[in-house]
C-alpha atoms as one frame of an Amber mdcrd trajectory, in Angstrom:
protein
 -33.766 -81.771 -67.484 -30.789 -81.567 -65.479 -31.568 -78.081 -64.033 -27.896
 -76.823 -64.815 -28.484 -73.308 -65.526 -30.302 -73.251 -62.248 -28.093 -75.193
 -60.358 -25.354 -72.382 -61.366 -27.413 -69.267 -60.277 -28.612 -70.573 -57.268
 -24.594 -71.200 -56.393 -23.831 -67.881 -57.820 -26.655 -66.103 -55.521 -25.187
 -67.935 -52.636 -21.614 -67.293 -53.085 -21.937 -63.576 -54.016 -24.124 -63.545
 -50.029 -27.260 -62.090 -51.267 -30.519 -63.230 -52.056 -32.733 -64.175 -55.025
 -35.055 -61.430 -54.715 -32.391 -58.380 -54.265 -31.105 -60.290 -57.366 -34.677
 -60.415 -59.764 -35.167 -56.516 -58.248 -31.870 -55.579 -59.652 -32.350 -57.940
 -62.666 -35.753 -56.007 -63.579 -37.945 -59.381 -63.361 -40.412 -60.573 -61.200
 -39.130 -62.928 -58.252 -41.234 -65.520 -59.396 -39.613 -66.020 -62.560 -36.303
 -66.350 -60.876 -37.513 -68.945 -58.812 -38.682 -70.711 -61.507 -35.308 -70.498
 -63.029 -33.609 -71.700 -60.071 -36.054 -74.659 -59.374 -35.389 -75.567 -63.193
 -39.448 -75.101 -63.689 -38.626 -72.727 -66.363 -36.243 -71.538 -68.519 -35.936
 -68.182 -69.705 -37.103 -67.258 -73.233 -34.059 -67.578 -75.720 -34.666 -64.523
 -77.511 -33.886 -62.672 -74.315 -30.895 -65.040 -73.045 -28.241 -63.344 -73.720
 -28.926 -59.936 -72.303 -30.146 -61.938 -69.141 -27.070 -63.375 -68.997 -25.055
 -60.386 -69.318 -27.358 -58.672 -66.112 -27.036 -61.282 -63.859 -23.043 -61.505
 -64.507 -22.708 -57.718 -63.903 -25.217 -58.570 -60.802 -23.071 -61.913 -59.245
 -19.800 -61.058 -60.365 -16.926 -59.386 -58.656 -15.575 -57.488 -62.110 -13.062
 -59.576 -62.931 -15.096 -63.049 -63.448 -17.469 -61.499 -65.892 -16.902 -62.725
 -68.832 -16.583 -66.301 -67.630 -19.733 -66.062 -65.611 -21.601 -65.033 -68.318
 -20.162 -67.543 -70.139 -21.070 -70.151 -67.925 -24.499 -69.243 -67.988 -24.735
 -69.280 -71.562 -23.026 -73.111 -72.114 -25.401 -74.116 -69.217 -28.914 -72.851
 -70.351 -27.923 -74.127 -73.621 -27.647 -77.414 -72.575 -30.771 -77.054 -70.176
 -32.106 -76.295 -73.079 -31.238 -78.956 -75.550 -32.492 -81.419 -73.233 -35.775
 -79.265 -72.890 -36.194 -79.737 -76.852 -36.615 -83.493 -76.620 -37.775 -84.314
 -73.100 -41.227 -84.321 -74.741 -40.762 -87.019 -76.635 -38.360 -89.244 -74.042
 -41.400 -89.183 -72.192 -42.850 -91.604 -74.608 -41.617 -95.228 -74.884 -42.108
 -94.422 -79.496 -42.747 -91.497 -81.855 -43.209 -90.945 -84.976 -42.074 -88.100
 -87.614 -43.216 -88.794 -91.286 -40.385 -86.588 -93.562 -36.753 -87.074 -93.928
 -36.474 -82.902 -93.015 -37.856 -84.312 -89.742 -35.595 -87.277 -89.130 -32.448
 -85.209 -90.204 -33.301 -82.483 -87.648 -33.849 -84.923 -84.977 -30.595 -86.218
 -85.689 -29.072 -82.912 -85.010 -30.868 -82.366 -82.184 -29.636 -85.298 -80.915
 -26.245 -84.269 -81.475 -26.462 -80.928 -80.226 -28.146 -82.691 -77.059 -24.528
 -84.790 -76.678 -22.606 -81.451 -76.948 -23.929 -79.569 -74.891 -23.751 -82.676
 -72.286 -19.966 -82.126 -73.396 -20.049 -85.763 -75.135 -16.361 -86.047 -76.899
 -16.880 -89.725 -78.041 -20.108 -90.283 -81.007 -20.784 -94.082 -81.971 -23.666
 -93.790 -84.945 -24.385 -97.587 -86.212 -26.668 -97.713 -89.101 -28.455 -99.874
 -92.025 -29.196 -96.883 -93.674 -27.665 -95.033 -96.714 -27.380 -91.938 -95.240
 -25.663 -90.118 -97.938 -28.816 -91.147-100.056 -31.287 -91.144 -97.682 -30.586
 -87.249 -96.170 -28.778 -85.948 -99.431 -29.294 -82.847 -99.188 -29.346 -82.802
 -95.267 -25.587 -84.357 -94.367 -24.029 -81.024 -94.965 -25.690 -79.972 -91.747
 -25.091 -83.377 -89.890 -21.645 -82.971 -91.079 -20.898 -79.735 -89.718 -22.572
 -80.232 -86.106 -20.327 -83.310 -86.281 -16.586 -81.404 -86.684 -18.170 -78.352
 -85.163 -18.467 -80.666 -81.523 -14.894 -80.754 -81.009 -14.796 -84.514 -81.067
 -12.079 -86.868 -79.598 -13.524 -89.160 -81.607 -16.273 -90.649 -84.254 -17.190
 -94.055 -84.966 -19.294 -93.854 -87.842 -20.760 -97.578 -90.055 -23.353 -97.224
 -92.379 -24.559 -99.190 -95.440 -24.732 -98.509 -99.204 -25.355 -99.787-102.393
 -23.282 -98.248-105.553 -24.709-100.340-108.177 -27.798 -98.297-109.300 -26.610
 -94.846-107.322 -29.466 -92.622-108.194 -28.605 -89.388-106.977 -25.638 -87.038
-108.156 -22.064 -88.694-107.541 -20.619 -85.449-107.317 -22.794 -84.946-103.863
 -21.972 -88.388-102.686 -18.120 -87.988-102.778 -18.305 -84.625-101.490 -20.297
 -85.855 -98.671 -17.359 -88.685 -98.302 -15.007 -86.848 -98.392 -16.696 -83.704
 -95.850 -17.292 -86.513 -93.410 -13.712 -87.443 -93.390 -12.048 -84.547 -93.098
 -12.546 -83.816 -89.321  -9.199 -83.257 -87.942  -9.239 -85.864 -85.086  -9.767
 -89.958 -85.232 -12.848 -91.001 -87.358 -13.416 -94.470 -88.057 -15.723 -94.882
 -91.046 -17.095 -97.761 -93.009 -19.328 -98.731 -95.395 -20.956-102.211 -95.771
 -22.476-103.537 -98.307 -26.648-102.835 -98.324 -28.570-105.737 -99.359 -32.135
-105.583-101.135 -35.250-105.041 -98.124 -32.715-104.664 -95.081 -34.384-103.197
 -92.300 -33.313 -99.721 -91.933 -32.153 -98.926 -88.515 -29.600 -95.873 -86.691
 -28.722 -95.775 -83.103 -26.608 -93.449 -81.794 -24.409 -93.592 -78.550 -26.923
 -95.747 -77.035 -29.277 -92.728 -76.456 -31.052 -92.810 -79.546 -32.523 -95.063
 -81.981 -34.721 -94.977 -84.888 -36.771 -97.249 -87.769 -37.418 -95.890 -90.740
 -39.681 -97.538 -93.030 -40.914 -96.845 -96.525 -44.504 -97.632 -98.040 -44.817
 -98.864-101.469 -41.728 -96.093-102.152 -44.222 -93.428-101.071 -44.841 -93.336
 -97.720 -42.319 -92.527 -95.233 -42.677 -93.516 -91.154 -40.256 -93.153 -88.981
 -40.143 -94.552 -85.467 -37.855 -93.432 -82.531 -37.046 -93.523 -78.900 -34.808
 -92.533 -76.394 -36.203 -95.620 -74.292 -33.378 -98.267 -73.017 -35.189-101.390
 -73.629 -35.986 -99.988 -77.575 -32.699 -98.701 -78.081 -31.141-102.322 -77.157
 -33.475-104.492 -79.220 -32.535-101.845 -82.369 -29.325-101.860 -81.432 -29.243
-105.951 -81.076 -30.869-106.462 -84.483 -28.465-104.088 -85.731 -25.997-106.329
 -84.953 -27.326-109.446 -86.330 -27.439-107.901 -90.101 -24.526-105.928 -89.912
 -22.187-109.393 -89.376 -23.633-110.983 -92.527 -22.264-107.998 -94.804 -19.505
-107.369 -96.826 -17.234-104.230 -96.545 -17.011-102.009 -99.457 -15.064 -99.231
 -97.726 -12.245 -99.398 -94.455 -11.025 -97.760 -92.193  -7.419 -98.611 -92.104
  -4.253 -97.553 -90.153  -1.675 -95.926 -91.904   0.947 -98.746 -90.858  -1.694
-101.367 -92.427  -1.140 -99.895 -95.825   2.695 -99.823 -95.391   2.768-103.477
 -94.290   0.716-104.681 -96.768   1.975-103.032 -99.544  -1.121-100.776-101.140
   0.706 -97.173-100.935   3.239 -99.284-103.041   0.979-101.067-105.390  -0.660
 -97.998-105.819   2.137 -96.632-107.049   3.063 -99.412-109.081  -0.116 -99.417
-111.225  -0.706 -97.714-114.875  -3.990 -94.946-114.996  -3.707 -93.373-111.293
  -5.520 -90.287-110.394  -4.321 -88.662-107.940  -6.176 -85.630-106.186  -3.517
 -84.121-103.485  -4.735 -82.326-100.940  -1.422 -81.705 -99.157   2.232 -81.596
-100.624   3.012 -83.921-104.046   4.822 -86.795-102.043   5.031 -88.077-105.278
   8.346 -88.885-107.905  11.110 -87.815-104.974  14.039 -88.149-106.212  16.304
 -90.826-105.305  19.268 -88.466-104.308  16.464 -87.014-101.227  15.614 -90.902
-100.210  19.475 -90.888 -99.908  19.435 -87.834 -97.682  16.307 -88.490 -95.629
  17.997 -91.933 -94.883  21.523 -90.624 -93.907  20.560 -88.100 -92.186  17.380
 -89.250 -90.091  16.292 -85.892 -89.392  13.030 -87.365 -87.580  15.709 -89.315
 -85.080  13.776 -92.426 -85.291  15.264 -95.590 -83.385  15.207 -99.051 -83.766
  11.845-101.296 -85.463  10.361 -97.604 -86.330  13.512 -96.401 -88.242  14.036
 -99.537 -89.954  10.324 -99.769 -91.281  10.720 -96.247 -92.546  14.244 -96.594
 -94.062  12.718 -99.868 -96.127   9.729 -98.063 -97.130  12.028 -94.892 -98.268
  14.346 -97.527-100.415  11.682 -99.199-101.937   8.810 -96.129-102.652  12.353
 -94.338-104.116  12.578 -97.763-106.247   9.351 -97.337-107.573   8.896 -93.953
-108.395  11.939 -94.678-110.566  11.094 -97.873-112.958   7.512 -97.794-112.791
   6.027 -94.289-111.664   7.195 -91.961-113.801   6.614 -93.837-117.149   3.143
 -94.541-116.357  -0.282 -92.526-116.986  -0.805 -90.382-113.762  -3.118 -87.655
-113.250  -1.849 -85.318-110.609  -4.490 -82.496-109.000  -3.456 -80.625-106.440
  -4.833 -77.218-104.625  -2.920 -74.234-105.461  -2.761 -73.056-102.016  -1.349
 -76.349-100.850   1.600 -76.351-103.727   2.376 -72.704-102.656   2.470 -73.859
 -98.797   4.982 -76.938 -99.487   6.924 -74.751-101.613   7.379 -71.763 -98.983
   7.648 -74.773 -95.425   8.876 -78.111 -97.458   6.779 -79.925 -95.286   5.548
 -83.029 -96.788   4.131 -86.932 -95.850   5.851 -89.786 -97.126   4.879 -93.318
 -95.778   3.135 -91.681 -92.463   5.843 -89.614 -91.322   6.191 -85.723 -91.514
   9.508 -84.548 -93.309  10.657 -80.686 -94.124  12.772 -80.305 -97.060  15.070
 -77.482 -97.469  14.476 -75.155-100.073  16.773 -76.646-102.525  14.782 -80.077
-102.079  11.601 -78.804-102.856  13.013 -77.163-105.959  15.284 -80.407-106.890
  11.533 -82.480-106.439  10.159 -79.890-108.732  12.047 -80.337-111.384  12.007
 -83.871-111.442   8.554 -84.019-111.845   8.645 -81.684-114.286  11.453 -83.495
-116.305   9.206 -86.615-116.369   6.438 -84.625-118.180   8.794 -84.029-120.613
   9.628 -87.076-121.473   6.317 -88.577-120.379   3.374 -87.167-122.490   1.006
 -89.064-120.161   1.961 -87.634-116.919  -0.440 -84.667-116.343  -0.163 -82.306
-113.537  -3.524 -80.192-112.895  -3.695 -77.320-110.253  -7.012 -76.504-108.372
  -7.544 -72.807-108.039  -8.691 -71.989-103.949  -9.010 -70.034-101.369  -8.034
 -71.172 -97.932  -7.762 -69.984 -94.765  -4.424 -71.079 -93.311  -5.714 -70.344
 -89.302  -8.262 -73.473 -89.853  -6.671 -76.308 -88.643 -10.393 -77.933 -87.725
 -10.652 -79.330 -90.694  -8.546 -80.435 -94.247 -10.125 -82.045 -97.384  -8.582
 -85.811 -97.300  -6.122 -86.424-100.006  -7.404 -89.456-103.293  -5.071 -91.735
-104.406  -7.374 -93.891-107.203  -6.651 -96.622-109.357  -8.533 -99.480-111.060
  -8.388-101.649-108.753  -8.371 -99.540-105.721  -9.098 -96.728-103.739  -7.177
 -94.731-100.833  -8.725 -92.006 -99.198  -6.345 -89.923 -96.584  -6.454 -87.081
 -94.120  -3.102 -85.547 -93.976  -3.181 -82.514 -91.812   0.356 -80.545 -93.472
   0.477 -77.767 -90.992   0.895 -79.474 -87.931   3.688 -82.602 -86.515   0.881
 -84.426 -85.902   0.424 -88.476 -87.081  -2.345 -88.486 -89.908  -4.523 -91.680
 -88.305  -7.557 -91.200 -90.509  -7.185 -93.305 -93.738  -9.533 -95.351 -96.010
  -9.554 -98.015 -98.340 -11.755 -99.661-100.991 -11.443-102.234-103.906 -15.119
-102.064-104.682 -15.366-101.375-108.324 -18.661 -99.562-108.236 -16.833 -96.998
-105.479 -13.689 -97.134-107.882 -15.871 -96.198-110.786 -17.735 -92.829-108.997
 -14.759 -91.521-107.711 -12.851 -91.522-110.999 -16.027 -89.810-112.504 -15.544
 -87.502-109.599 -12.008 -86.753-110.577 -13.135 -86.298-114.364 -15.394 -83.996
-113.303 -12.975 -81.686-111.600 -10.822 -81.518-114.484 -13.164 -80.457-116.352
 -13.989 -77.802-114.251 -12.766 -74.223-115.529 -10.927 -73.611-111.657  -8.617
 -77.007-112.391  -6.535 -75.782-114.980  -3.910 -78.333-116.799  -0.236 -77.224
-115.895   2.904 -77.741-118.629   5.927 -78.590-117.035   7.452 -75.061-117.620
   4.223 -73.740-116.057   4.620 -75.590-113.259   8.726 -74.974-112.951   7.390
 -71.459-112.660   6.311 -71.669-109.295   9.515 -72.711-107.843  12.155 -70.720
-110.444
């Protein structure tokens, strides 16, 4: 343990120029215990923390430090205390837990270890399905995840789709969850072969073994030992090269170069589930106006990428898009938000359309359901609250042959870097059940195209 919360009130004693046991007298404790506190032999009981806290503050402050004194405290005996949890086992070169429950709460402990050490950077390499393996349990890994305030996650794991077991509904959600973090997360998925070792290390603090019985029993091994954590980390490495990807990360100017926002477009039976504004069927006359106008004052290479991207997604849209089968879903809140700002992605950079643009996009893609019986627009019923910008749900953009998964945070300027990609049929095929799913759901309800003029008229 690094002694932190003792290292602070020994400099707070000395700074305020008075002494431990004037301080413990005041405090209502026995001088012993402070000196335990201050040597780091103990820690005080958690159930009485924060009222400790709060004494000593009153105690070593001058009245107008208080609050961040106390606070102080607090973020330092928590992280005293995080360590505290699991020095136990660091101690030993292996352990050994013997339920999934177990493992998944180790991993959080780990994690809430790294916080409170005021990690910003988590590396998690695994053989393991974890969305199968700790179903029911990623929810929680998920949230201590985007609840770390994170510069950045690097997350590969392995799965096979073939024979998915478990619910598909969970599986995307879990996807999806995991990818909604509002800062850079670079996620893959490779391909799980048949008896691959199941291994997880993360940030070179932590690894594990976990290793199944005949399908009944279940062992897990794990250490926060250097020498273990290098020889799982180094046979990680050796059977991750050897596997094929079934889901990218990808940059945003990737897809544009190569084409796949485009062919995506191009192609007959998309879904589409929008979770930000419908940059979808523009019409040509606001290419026209985004282009003479350059309202984003891009220069040189930039501009020109953009202005050929505008001409030819306009192109599209016009001969191919709107005669095809689409499925549009989109949250209500979000289609209320784009209609009241006009602030919408197209080809990675953020755009606000005047009022009358919205309304003139609007009516085009209403027009086109018109005429095209096969062009369905579905609105998800939601509640969201507009003052979270930690996290958004990533945007779907599925066809048969592919699979686009994008974060696209609409209330702020900033560049959407978090984007994935797939061709892997079995992926393909669960998300588009996923999709069916929600329209048959009685919160997605199917729009007509005078329902949906409604909103804007």
């Amino acid at each position: 343990m690094d002694n932190n919360f003792g290292n602070l009130l020994k400099k707070l004693i000395t700074d305020k120029e008075t002494k431990s046991n004037i301080v413990s007298q005041q405090l209502g404790y026995d001088p012993t215990y402070l000196s335990k506190w201050i040597t780091g032999k103990k820690l005080p009981s958690e159930k009485n923390i924060d009222s400790i806290c709060e004494k000593l503050a009153h105690i070593l402050s001058d009245g107008n430090d208080f609050e961040n004194i106390k606070a102080d405290l607090m973020s330092n005996y928590y992280s005293d205390l995080g360590f505290s949890t699991l020095e136990g086992n660091m101690n030993k070169n292996i352990s050994l837990v013997t339920s999934d429950v177990e493992v998944a709460h180790l991993i959080t402990d780990v994690l809430q270890q790294l916080e409170y050490s005021k990690v910003k950077d988590i590396t998690i390499n695994t053989t393991i399905n974890i969305f199968q393996e700790f179903e029911y349990h990623m929810a929680d890994i998920i949230n201590k995840l985007h609840n770390m305030n994170l510069k950045s996650l690097r997350l590969n794991m392995c799965a096979s789709f073939e024979k998915y077991a478990y619910d598909p509904f969970i599986l995307c959600n879990n996807i999806l969850s995991l990818t909604s973090g509002n800062y850079f997360i670079d996620f893959n998925i490779h391909m799980q072969k048949t008896e691959t070792p199941q291994f997880l290390v993360i940030n070179d603090v932590f690894a594990l073994n976990i290793v199944h019985l005949n399908n009944v029993v279940f062992l897990c091994y794990y250490s926060f030992d250097k020498k273990y954590i290098k020889a799982v980390s180094s046979s990680y490495g050796l059977i991750i090269r050897h596997m094929e990807k079934a889901l990218s990360y990808v940059m945003p100017i990737s897809l544009r170069k190569t084409n796949v926002q485009l062919n995506q477009f191009l192609q007959d039976n998309q879904r589409i589930l929008f979770s930000e504004s419908p940059s979808i069927l523009i019409p040509k006359s606001i290419f026209q106006d985004l282009i003479r106008d350059n309202e984003l004052n891009l220069e040189g290479e930039e501009w020109r990428e953009h202005m050929e991207y505008l001409d030819q997604v306009s192109n599209v849209f016009e001969k191919y898009t709107k005669f095809n089968k689409v499925k549009i879903l989109i949250y209500e809140s979000l289609l209320v938000h784009y209609i009241n700002t006009g602030r919408i992605e197209i080809g990675g950079k953020k755009h606000v359309f005047t009022k009358e643009q919205v309304k003139e996009h609007f009516m085009n893609i209403c027009e086109c359901m018109r005429q095209n019986e096969n062009f369905e627009f579905y609105c998800i019923s939601d509640t969201v609250d507009f003052n979270n910008f930690y996290c958004s749900n990533p945007s779907i953009f599925l066809t048969p042959s592919s699979i686009s998964i994008g974060n696209t945070n609409i209330y702020t300027d900033e560049v959407s870097n978090n984007f994935y990609f797939s061709t892997e049929k079995s992926i393909i095929n669960i998300f588009e059940g996923y999709l069916d799913s929600i329209i048959e759901k009685s919160y997605c309800l199917k729009l007509t195209a005078d329902r949906l003029a409604a909103y804007i008229e």
